[in-house]
C-alpha positions as CSV (number, residue, x, y, z in Angstrom):
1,X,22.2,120.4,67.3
2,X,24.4,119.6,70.6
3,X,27.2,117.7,71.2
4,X,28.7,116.2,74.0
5,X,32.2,117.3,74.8
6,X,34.8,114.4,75.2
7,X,38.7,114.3,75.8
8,X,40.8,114.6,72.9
9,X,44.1,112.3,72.3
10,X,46.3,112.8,69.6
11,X,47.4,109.3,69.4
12,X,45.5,106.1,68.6
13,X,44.3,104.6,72.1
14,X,41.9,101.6,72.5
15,X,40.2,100.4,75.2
16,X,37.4,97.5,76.0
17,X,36.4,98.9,79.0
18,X,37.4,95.3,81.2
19,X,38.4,97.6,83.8
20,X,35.3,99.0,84.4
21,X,33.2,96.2,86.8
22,X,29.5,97.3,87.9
23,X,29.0,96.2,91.9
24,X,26.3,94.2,93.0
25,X,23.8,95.6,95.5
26,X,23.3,93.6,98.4
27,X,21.4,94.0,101.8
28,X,20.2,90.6,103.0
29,X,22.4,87.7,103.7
30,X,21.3,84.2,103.5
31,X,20.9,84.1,107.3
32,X,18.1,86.7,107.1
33,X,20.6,89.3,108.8
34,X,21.4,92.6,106.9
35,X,24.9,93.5,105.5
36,X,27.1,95.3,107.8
37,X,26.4,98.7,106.6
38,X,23.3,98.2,105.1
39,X,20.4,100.4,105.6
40,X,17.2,99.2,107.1
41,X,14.7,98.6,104.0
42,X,11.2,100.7,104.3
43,X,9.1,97.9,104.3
44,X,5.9,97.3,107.5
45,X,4.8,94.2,108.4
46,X,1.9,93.6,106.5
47,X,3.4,94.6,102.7
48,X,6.9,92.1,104.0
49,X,3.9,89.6,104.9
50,X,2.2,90.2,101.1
51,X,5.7,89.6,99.5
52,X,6.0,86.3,101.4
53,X,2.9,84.7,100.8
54,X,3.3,85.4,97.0
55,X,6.7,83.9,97.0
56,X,5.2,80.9,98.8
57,X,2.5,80.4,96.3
58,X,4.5,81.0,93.5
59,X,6.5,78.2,94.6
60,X,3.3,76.2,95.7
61,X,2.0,76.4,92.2
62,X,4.9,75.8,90.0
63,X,5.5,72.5,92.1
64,X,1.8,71.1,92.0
65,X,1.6,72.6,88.2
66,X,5.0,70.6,87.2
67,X,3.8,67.9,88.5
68,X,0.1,68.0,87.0
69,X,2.1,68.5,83.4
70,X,4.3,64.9,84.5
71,X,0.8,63.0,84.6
72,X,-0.2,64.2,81.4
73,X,-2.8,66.6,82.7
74,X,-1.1,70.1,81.4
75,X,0.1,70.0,78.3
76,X,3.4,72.7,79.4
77,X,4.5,74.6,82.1
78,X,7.9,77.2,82.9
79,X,8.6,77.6,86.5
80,X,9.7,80.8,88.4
81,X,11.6,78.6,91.0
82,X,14.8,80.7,92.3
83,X,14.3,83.6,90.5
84,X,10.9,84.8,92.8
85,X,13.0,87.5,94.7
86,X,13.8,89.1,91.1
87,X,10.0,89.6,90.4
88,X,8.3,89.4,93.0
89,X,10.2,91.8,94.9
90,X,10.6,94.2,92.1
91,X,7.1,94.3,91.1
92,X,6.2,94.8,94.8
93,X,8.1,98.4,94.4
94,X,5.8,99.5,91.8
95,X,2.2,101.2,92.1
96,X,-0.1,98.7,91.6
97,X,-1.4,100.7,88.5
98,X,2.1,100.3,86.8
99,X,2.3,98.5,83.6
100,X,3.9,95.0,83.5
101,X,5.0,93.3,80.7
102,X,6.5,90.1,81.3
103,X,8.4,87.4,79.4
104,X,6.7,84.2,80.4
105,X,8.7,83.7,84.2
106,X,6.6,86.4,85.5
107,X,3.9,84.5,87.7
108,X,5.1,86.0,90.7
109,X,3.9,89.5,89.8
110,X,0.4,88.6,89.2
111,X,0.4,86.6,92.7
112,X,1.3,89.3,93.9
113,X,-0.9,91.6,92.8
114,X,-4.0,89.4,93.3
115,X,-4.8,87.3,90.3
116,X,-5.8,84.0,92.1
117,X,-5.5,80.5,92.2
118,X,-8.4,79.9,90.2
119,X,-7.5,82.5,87.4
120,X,-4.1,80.9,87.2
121,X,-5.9,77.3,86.4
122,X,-8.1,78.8,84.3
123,X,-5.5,80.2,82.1
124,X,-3.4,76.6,82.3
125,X,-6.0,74.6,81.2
126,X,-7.7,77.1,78.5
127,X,-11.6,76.5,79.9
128,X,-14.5,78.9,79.5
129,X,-13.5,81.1,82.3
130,X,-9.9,81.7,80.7
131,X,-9.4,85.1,79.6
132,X,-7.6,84.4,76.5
133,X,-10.3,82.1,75.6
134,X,-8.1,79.2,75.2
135,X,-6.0,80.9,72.9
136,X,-2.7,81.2,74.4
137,X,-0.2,78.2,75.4
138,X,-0.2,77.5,79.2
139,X,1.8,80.5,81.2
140,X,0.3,82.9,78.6
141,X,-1.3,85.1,81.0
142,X,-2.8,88.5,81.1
143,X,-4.8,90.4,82.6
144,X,-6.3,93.7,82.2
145,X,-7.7,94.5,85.4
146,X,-3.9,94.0,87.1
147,X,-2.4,95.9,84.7
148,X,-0.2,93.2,83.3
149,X,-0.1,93.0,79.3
150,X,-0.9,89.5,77.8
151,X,2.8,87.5,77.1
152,X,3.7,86.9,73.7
153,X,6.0,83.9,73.0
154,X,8.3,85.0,70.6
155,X,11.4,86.1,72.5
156,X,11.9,89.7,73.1
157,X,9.1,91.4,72.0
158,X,7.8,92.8,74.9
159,X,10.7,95.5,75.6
160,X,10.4,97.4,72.4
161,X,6.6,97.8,73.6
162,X,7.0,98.5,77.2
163,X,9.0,101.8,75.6
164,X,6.5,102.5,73.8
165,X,4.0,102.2,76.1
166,X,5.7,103.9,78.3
167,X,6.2,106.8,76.1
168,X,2.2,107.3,76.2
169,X,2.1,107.2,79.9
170,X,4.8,110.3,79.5
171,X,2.1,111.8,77.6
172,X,-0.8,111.2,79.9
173,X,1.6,112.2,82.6
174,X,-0.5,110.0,85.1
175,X,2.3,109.6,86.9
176,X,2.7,105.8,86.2
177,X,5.5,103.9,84.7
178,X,6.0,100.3,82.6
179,X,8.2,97.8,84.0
180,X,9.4,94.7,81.5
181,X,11.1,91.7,82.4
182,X,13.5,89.7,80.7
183,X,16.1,86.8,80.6
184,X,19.7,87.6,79.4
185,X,19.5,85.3,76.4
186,X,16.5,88.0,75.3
187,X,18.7,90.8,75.8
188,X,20.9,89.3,73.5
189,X,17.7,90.2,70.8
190,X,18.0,93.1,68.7
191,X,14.7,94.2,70.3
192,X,17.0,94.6,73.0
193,X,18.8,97.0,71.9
194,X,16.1,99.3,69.8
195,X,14.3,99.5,73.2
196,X,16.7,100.8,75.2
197,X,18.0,103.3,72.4
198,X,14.6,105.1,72.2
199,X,13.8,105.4,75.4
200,X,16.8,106.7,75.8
201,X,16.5,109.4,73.3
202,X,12.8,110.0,74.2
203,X,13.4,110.0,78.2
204,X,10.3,108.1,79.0
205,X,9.6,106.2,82.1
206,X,9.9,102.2,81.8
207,X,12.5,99.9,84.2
208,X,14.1,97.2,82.0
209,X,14.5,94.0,84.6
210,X,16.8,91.7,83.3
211,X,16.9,88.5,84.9
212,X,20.2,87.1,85.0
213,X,19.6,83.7,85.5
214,X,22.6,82.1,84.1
215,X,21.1,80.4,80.7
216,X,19.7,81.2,77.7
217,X,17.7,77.8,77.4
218,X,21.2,75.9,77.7
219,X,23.3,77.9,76.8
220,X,25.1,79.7,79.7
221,X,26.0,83.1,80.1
222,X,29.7,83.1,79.1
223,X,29.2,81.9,75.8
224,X,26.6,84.4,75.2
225,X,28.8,88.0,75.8
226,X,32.3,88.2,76.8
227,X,31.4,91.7,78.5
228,X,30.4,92.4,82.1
229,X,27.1,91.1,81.9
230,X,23.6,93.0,80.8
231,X,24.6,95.6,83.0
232,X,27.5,97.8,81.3
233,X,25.1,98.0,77.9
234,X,23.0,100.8,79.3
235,X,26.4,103.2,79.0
236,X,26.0,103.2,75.5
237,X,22.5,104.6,75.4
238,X,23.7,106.7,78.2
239,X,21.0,105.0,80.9
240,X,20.9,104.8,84.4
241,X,21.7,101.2,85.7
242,X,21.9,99.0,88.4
243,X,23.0,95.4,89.4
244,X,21.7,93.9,92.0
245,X,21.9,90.5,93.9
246,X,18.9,88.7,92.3
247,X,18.0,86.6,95.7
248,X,18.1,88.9,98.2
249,X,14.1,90.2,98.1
250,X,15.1,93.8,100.1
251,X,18.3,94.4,97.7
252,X,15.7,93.8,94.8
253,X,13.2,96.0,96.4
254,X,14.7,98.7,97.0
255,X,16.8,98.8,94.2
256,X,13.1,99.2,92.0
257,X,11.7,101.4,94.5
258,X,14.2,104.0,93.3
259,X,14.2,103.0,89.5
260,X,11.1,104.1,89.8
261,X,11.2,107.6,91.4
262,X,13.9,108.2,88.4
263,X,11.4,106.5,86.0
264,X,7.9,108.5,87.3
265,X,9.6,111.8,88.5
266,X,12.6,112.4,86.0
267,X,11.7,110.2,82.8
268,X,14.7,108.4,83.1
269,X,14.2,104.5,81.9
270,X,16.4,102.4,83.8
271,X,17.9,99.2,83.4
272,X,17.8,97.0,86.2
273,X,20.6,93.6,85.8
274,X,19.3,90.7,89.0
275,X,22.0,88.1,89.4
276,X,20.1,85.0,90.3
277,X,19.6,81.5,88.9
278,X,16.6,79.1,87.7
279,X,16.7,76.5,89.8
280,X,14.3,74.9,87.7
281,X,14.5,74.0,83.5
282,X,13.6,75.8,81.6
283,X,10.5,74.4,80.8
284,X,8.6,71.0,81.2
285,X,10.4,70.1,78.0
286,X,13.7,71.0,78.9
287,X,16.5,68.7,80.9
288,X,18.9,70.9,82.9
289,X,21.1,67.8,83.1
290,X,22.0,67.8,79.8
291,X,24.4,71.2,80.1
292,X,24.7,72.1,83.9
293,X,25.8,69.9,87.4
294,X,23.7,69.1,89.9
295,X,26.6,70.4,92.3
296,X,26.5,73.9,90.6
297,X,22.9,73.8,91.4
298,X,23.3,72.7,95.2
299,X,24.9,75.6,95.5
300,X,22.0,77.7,94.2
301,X,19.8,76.2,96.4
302,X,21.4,77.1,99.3
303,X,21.1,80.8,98.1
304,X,17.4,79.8,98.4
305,X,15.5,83.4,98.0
306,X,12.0,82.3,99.9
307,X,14.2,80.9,102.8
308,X,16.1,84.1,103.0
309,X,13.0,86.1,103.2
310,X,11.6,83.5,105.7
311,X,14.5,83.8,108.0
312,X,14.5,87.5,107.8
313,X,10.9,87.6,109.0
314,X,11.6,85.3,111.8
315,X,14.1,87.2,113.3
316,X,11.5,90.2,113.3
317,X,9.1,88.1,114.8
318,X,6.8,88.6,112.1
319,X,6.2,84.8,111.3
320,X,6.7,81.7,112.7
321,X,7.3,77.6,111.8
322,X,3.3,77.2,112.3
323,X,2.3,79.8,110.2
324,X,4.6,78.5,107.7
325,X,3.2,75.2,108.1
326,X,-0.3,76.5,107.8
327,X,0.4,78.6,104.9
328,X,1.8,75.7,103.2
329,X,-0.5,73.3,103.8
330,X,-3.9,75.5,102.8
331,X,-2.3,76.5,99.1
332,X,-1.6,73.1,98.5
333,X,-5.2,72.4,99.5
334,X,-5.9,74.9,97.3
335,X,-4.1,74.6,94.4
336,X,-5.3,70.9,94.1
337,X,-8.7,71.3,94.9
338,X,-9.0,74.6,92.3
339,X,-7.3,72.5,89.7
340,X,-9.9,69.9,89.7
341,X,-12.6,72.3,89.1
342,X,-10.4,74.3,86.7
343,X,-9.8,70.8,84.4
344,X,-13.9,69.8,84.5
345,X,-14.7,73.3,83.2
346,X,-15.6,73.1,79.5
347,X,-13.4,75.0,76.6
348,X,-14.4,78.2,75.4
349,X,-17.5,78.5,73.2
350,X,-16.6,77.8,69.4
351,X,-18.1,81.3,68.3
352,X,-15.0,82.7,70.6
353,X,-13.1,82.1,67.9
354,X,-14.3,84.8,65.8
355,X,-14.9,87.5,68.0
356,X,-12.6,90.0,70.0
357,X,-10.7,91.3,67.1
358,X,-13.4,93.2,65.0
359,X,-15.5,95.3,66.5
360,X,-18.3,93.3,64.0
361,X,-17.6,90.7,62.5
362,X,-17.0,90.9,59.1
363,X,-19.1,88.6,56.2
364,X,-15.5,86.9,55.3
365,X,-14.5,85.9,58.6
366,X,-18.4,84.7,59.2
367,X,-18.2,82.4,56.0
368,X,-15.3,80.5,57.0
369,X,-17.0,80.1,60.1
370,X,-20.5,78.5,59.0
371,X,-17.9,76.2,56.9
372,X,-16.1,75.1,60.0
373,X,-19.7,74.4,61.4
374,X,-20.2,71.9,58.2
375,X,-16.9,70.1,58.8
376,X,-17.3,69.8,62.5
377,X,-21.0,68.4,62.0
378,X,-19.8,66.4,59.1
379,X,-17.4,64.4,61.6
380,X,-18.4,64.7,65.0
381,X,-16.5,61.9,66.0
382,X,-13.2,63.7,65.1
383,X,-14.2,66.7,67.6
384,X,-15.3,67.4,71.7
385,X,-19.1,67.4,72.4
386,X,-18.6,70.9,73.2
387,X,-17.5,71.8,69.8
388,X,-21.1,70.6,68.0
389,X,-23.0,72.6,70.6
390,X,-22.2,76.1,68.4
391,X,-25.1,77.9,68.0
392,X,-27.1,78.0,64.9
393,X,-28.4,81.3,65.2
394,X,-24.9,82.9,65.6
395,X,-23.9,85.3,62.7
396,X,-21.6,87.9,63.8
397,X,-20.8,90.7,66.3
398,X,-18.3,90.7,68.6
């Protein structure tokens, strides 16, 4: 057994470490001009390009999707408005065969990575095409074939998993990491805390993103921890940290890019603090009004993330007000148009709802199913069309 050496005092002395402040990491300013001594960010043309048009999308989507939910056509929605910099820009650091596991503000990722429109609104509206089979609430994605683990609702419980799935990739030694993203309010979960603590102790490599956004539903940040933030926690599992400005999309780049060298080449989990802000409630059902200004939010909108990317591309010469025009125009095109076909698809087949979690399924499971037949055909007025068209001939297997 080892111990750690540490500075004896023969008297009683105190401290609650206010003196200590973690700095913020910055490199772009608002203007889409670096910080006088910031370093150049690694990053060509056609991966700045990718970022972008994910951001824009993102954005594109949660608009359009916000709105669809207004007129009664979606029955919830969470936006990702503001805080696209945080993810999008972190999970653009990552190898592409990285584990994500996100909270439910995560959309950005997958844009990134590739899951389209049309998978998006097939999740939203729970159809036949949905991978979850209609199973999950709106927002609920997943998606195997991106690497990025189905959300769970219930606050928190992704980080404890992300350890300790990131413990098996130390096994495998694949050379691939976990990356799971968070809200402050969640890192106030004791999940929190029993994450961080064992991967601490088992060194194994996962980046803990919190995104600081300011509130925990309504309540804001000051009433949540009197300490420095998310930040200063990862002393007492002795982790590596970082705090970085949240909106600037190179800070939050680069910042990952070398979480994850410590993560992959060390085994050194990393926590990861953003300082940003959701411009947006926090859900359809939710009325910012109710516990925050509209002035304190002006201000956060002119800390916009997209058009600090935008401007910072410009200036390179890598994009222009017609491109931006175009891009803008074809995703809403798009998004409209995909959600149309998305809402006239018809819900999964009723024998979904029995399959995928036994490998047969078993003569229980198949009873109460041939009695939900009865009832439905027993009152087919109570249920959709689609729901009487199970199969007679269905008895089990998955």
């Amino acid at each position: 057994m080892t111990t750690t050496k540490s500075k004896v005092v023969y008297s009683p002395v105190f401290t609650d470490g206010a003196e200590f402040r973690i700095p913020t990491f910055k490199l772009l300013k608002q203007d889409g001009t670096l910080y006088k001594g910031g370093k150049k960010p690694d990053l060509d043309k056609d991966k700045a390009l990718r970022i972008y048009k994910a951001m824009v999308m993102t954005r594109v989507l949660d608009e359009r999707m916000l709105a669809a939910q207004r007129q009664g056509r979606l029955s919830f929605y969470m936006q990702c408005t503001g805080e696209e910099a945080a993810v999008i820009g972190s999970a653009a650091a990552l190898d592409d065969a990285d584990m994500i596991m996100a909270q439910y503000r995560e959309q950005g990722a997958l844009a990134y990575r590739g899951f389209t429109i049309d998978e998006f609104m097939n999740q939203l509206f729970g159809n036949e095409l949905d991978y979850g089979k209609g199973r999950q609430m709106p927002v609920h994605y997943g998606s195997s074939k991106l690497n990025y683990m189905t959300i769970s609702s219930p606050l928190a419980t992704q980080i404890p998993q992300a350890t300790g799935y990131a413990y098996g990739q130390k096994l495998a030694g694949d050379g691939h990491c976990t990356i799971t993203y968070f809200g402050e309010g969640a890192a106030s979960e004791g999940d929190f805390h029993a994450a961080l603590n064992m991967a601490a102790v088992h060194r194994v490599p996962v980046i803990f993103l919190c995104r600081n956004n300011g509130y925990a539903i309504s309540t804001p940040a000051t009433e949540q921890f009197a300490a420095d933030g998310v930040a200063p926690r990862a002393y007492g599992y002795k982790m590596d940290v970082i705090r970085v400005d949240g909106n600037d999309i190179l800070a939050v780049h680069e910042a990952t890019k070398a979480a994850r060298k410590l993560a992959v080449e060390e085994n050194r989990p990393v926590l990861v603090e953003t300082m940003t802000y959701r411009l947006a409630a926090h859900s359809s059902s939710d009325d910012p009004s109710g516990y925050r200004s509209k002035d304190e939010e002006a201000v956060w909108r002119e800390k916009d993330p997209i058009l600090r990317m935008q401007r910072w591309l410009m200036k390179h010469k890598w994009w222009s007000e017609d491109e931006e025009k175009q891009l803008q125009e074809s995703l809403r095109k798009e998004v409209l148009e995909t959600m149309k076909r998305a809402q006239k698809r018809p819900p999964p087949p009723l024998e979904s709802l029995v399959t995928d979690v036994y490998d047969e399924v078993p003569p229980s499971l198949n009873r109460q199913f041939e009695k939900l037949k009865a009832h439905i055909r027993k009152y087919p007025d109570a249920y959709p069309k689609s729901a009487g068209a199970v199969s007679e001939t269905k008895k089990g297997g998955a």
